[in-house]
C-alpha positions as CSV (number, residue, x, y, z in Angstrom):
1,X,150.4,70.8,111.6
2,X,152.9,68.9,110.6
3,X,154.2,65.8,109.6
4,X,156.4,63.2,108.2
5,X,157.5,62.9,104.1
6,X,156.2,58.9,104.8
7,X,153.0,60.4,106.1
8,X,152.2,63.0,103.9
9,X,153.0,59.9,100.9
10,X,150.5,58.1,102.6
11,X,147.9,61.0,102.7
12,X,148.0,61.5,99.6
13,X,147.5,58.2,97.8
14,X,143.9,58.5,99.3
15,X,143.4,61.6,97.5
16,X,141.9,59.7,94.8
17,X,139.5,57.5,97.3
18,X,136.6,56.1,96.0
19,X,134.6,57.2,99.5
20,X,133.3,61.0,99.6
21,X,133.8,61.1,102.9
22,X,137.8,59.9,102.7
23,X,138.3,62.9,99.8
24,X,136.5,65.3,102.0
25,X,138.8,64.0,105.3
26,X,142.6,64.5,103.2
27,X,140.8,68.0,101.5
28,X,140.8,69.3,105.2
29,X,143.5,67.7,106.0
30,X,145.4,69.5,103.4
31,X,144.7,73.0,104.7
32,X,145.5,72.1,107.9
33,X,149.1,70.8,106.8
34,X,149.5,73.5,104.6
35,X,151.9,72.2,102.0
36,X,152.3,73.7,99.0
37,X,152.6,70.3,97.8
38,X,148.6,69.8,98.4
39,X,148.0,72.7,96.3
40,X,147.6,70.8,92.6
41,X,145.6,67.6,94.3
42,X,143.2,70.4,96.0
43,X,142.5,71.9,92.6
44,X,141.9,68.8,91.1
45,X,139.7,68.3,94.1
46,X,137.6,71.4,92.9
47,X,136.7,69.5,90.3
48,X,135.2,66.5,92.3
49,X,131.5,65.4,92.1
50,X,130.6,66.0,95.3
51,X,129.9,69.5,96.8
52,X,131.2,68.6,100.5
53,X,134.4,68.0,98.6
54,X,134.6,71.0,96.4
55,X,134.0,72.9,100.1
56,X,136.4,71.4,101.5
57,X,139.2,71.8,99.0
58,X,138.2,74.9,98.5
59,X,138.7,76.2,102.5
60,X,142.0,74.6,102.5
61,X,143.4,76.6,99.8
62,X,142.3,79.8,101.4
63,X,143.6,78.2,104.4
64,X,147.7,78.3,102.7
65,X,147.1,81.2,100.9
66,X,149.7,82.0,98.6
67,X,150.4,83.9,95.7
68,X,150.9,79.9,94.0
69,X,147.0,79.1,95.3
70,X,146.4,82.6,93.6
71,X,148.4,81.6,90.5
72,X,146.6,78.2,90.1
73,X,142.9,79.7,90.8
74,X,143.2,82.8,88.2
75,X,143.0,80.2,85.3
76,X,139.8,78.8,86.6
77,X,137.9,81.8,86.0
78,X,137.4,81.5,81.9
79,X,136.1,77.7,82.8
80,X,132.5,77.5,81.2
81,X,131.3,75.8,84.5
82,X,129.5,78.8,86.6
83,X,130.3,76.4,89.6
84,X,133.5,76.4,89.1
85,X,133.8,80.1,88.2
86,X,132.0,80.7,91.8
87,X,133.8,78.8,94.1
88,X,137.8,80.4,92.3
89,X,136.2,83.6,92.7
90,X,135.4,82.5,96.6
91,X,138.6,81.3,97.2
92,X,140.3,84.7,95.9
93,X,138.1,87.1,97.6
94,X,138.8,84.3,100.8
95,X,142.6,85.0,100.2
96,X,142.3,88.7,100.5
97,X,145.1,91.1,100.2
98,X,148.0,88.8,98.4
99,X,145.5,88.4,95.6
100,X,144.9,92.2,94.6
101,X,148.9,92.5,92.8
102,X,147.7,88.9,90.4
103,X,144.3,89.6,90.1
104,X,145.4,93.3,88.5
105,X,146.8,92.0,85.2
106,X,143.6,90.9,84.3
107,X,142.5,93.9,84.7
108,X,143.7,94.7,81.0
109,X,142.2,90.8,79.4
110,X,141.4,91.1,75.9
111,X,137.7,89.7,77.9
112,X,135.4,92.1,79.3
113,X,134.0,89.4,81.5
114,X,137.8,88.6,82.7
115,X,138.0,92.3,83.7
116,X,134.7,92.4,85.4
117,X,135.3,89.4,87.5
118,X,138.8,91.2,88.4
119,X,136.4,94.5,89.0
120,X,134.4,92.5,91.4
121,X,136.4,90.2,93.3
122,X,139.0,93.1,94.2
123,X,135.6,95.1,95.4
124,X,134.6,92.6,98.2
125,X,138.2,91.9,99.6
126,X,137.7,95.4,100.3
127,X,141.2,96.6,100.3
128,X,142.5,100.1,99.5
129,X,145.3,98.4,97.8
130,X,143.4,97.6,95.0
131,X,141.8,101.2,94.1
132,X,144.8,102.6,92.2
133,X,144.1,99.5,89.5
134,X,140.5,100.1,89.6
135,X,140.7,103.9,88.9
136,X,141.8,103.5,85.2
137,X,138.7,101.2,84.7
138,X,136.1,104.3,85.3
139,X,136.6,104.4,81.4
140,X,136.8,101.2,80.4
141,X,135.4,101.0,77.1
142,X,132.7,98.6,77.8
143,X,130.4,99.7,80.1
144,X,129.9,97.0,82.3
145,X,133.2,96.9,83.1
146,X,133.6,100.5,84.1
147,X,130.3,100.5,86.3
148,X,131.9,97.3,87.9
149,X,135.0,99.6,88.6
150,X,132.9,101.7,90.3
151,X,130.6,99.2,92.3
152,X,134.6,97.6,93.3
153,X,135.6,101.2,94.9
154,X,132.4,101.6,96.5
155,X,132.5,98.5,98.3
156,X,136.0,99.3,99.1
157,X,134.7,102.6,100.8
158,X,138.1,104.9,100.8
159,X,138.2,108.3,100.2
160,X,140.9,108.2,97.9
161,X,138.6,107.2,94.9
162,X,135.9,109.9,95.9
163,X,137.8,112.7,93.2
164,X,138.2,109.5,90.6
165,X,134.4,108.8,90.9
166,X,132.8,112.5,90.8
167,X,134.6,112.5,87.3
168,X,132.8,109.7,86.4
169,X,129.7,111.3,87.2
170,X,130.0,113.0,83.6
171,X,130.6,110.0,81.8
172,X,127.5,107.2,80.5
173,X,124.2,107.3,81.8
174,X,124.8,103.8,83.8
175,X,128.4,104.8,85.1
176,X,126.7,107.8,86.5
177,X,124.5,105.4,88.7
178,X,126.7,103.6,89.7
179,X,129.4,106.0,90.8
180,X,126.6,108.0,92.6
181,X,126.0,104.4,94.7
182,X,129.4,104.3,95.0
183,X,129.7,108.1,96.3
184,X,126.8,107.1,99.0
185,X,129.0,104.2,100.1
186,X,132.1,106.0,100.9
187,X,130.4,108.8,102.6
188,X,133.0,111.4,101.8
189,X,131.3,114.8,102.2
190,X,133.0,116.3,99.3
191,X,130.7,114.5,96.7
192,X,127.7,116.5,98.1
193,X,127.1,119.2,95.6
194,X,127.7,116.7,93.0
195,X,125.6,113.9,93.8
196,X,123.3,117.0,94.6
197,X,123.2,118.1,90.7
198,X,121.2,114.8,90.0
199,X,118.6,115.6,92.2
200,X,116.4,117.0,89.8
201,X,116.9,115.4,86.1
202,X,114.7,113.8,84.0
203,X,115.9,110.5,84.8
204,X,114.3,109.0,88.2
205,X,116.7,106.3,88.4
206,X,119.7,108.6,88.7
207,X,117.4,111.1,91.0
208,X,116.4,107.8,93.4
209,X,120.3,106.7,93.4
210,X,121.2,110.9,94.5
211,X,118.6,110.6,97.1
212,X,119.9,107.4,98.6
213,X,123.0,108.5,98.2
214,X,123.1,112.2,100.0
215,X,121.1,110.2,103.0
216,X,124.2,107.9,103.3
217,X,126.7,110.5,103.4
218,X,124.8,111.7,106.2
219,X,125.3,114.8,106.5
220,X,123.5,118.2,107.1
221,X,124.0,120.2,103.9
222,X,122.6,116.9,102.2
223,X,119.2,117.9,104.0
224,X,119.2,121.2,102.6
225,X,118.7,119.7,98.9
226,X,116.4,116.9,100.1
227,X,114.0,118.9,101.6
228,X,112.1,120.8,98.4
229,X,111.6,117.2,97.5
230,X,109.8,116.4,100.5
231,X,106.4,117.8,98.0
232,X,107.1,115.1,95.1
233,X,104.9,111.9,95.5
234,X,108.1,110.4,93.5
235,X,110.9,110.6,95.3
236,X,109.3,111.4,99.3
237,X,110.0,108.3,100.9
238,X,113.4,107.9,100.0
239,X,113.5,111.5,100.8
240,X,112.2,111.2,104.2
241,X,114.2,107.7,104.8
242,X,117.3,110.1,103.6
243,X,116.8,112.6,106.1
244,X,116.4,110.2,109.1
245,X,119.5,108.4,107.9
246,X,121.5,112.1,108.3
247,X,119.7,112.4,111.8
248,X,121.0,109.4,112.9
249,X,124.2,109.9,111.8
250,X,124.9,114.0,112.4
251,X,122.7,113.3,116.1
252,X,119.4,115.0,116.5
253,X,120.6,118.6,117.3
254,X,122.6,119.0,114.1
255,X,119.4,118.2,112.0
256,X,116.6,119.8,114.5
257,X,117.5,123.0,112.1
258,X,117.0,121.8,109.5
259,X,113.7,120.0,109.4
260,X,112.0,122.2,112.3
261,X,108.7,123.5,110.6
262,X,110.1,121.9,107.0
263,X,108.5,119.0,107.7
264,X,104.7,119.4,107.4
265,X,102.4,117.0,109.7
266,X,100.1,116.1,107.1
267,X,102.7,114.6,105.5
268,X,104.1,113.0,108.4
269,X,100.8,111.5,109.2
270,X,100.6,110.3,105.6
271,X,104.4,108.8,106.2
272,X,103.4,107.1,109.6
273,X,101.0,105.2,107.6
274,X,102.7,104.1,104.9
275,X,103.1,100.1,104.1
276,X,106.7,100.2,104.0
277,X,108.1,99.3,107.3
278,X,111.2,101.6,106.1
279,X,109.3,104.7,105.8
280,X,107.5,104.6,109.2
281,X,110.3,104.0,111.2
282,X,112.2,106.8,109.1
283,X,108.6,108.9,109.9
284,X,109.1,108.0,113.6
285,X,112.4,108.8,114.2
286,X,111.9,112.1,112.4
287,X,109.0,112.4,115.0
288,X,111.0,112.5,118.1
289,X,112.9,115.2,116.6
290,X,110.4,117.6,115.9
291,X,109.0,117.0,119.0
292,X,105.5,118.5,118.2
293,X,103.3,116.9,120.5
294,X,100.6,117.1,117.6
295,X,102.5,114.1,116.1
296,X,101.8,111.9,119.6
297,X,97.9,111.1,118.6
298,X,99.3,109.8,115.1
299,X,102.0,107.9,117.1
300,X,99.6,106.2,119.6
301,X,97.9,104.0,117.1
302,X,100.6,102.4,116.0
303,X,101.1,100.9,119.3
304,X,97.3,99.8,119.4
305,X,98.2,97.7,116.2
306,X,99.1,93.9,116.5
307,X,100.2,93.5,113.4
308,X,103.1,96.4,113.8
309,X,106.7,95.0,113.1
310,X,109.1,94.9,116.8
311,X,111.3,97.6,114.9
312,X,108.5,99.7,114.2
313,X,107.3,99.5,118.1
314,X,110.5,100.0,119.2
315,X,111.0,103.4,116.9
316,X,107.1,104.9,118.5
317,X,108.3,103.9,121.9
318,X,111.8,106.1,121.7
319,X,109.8,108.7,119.6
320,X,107.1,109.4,122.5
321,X,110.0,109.3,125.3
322,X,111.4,112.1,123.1
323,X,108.1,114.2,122.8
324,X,106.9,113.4,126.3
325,X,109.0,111.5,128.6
326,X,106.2,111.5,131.4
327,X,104.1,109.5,128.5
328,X,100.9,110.7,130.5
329,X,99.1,110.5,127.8
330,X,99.0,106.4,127.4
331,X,96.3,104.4,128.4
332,X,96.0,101.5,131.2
333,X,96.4,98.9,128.4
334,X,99.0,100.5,126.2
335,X,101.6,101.1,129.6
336,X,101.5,97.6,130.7
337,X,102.4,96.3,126.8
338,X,104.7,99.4,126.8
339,X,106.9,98.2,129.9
340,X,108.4,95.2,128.0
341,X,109.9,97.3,125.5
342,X,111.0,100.3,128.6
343,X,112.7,97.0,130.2
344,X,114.4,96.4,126.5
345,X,116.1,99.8,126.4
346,X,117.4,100.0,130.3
347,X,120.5,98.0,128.1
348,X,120.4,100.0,125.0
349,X,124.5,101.9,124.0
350,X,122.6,104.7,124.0
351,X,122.6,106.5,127.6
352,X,120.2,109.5,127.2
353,X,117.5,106.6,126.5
354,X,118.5,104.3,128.7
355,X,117.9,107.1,131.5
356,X,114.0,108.1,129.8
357,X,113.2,104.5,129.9
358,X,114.2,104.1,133.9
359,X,112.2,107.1,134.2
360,X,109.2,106.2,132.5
361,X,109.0,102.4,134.4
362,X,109.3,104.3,137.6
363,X,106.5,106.8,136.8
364,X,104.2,103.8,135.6
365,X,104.9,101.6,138.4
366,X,104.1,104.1,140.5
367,X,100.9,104.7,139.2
368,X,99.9,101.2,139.1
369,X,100.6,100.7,142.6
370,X,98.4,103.5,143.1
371,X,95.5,101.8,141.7
């Protein structure tokens, strides 16, 4: 947008407007012009009394974006106002990429704090550019700092921090946490065995992060180690949410193998009935892929249940196409609430069920033309 040096005079001498609205109106206007000229009234606009005008001023120096926004906003976060901490951080992590090269010197502030908002705002603009500055932070001296390193390459998600972070894994108890979450995040299958290693230590936090973490790598060799822990009442339901999580991703013949006669029924049947939403559908999905039809008279009550979560339907519906695709074994009242859902999944991505679900609706309305 542009517009004249008379105009722009003019917009500006209502910067200072006693009406919210008129502040809010030349804060968006700003933005839209894109001036670097606006830049110093829209910080002093961050500072206004009214939220709807911090907003605004805020968008707009996302909106032009350059390293001088950047350069004006860094100072902001040491200011003892939380607020305004917040809203420099959003406008950074809103600027993206050309903040990571100014956001790195602070990297080495005298201020832990400094260095962990650095830590954290490169993390969720997400860019590779940013892990080579993070790396060196793994051993930072003070602790939060280096775990928020390693929450900042997680979120990133590149594989190029995967050796930086299974180094870490030696270091302090709460950088080992964090870099196995971090590990689980970028998925790399390298980091495997060594997420594996914390499977069974003393500490259950570190155990629960390795058990998360191996289920979102998502891979088959993470099953092998999460399998003898299928017997612990500690760590089974992440266990068995794990495992569904490298079914889904690895595709149900990859993992078949490995849980075929692994996974008891019992305990399935104890799974199916757990309160956690989570856990049941994980139990469910794991269902279909065993595919013992001794698993379909534990399934079938879940579909008699009112109270069951869509999701959860959903998961016993695909799990019974799976086991028995004729689902001959449903009663009158359980195939008519069943069609909805078969009409659901005639659109699902997923073209193996869309083709069981047409099959099923035909079977059934068959049959109750036949009555």
């Amino acid at each position: 947008m542009s517009v004249s040096n008379l105009e722009y005079k003019e917009i500006m001498k209502k910067i200072k407007s006693e009406d919210e609205d008129e502040r809010r109106y030349i804060a968006n206007l700003l933005g839209e012009i894109k001036k670097e000229e606006g830049i110093k009234p829209l910080i002093h606009l961050l500072f206004d009394t009214s939220p709807a005008v911090q907003e605004a001023a805020a968008d707009s120096l996302i909106k032009i974006g350059t390293k001088k926004v950047v350069g004006e906003i860094i100072p902001l976060l040491r200011s003892e106002d939380a607020s305004l901490r917040n809203i420099a951080v959003e406008i950074l992590e809103g600027i993206g990429e050309k903040a990571i090269e100014p956001l790195s010197s602070l990297l080495q502030d005298k201020d832990h704090d400094i260095r962990k908002f650095a830590c954290d705002i490169l993390g969720n603009i997400g860019s590779s550019k940013a892990i080579t500055f993070l790396i060196p932070l793994l051993n930072d001296q003070h602790i939060n700092v280096a775990c928020a390193a390693a929450e900042a390459l997680g979120n990133i998600k590149n594989k190029k921090a995967t050796q930086a972070l299974i180094e870490a894994l030696k270091g302090r108890k709460w950088l080992t946490y964090n870099a196995i979450e971090a590990l689980g995040k970028i998925g790399d299958t390298r980091a495997i065995k060594p997420v594996a290693q914390f499977l069974f230590k003393d500490d259950p936090l570190i155990s629960f992060a390795s058990v998360k973490a191996l289920g979102e790598i998502g891979d088959p060799e993470g099953a092998e180690y999460l399998l003898p822990l299928l017997g612990s009442d500690t760590f089974n339901k992440e266990v068995i949410k794990a495992l569904a999580k490298i079914a889904k991703k690895n595709g149900k013949k990859k993992i078949f193998s490995f849980i075929k006669n692994k996974i008891k029924i019992d305990l399935l049947e104890k799974f199916l009935k757990d309160p956690d939403p989570e856990v049941r559908k994980s139990a469910i999905y794991l269902a279909g892929i065993i595919k013992d039809k001794k698993t379909v008279p534990l399934l079938i009550p879940l579909l008699s249940d009112n109270e069951q979560e869509q999701d959860v339907w959903e998961e016993v519906v695909k799990a019974l196409l799976e086991i028995n695709p004729e689902l001959d074994y449903l009663t009158a009242e359980l195939e008519e609430k069943i069609k909805q859902t078969l009409e659901i999944f005639l659109y699902d991505n997923d073209e193996k069920l869309r083709v069981a679900a047409d099959r099923a609706l035909r079977k059934l309305s068959r049959m109750t033309g036949e009555n």
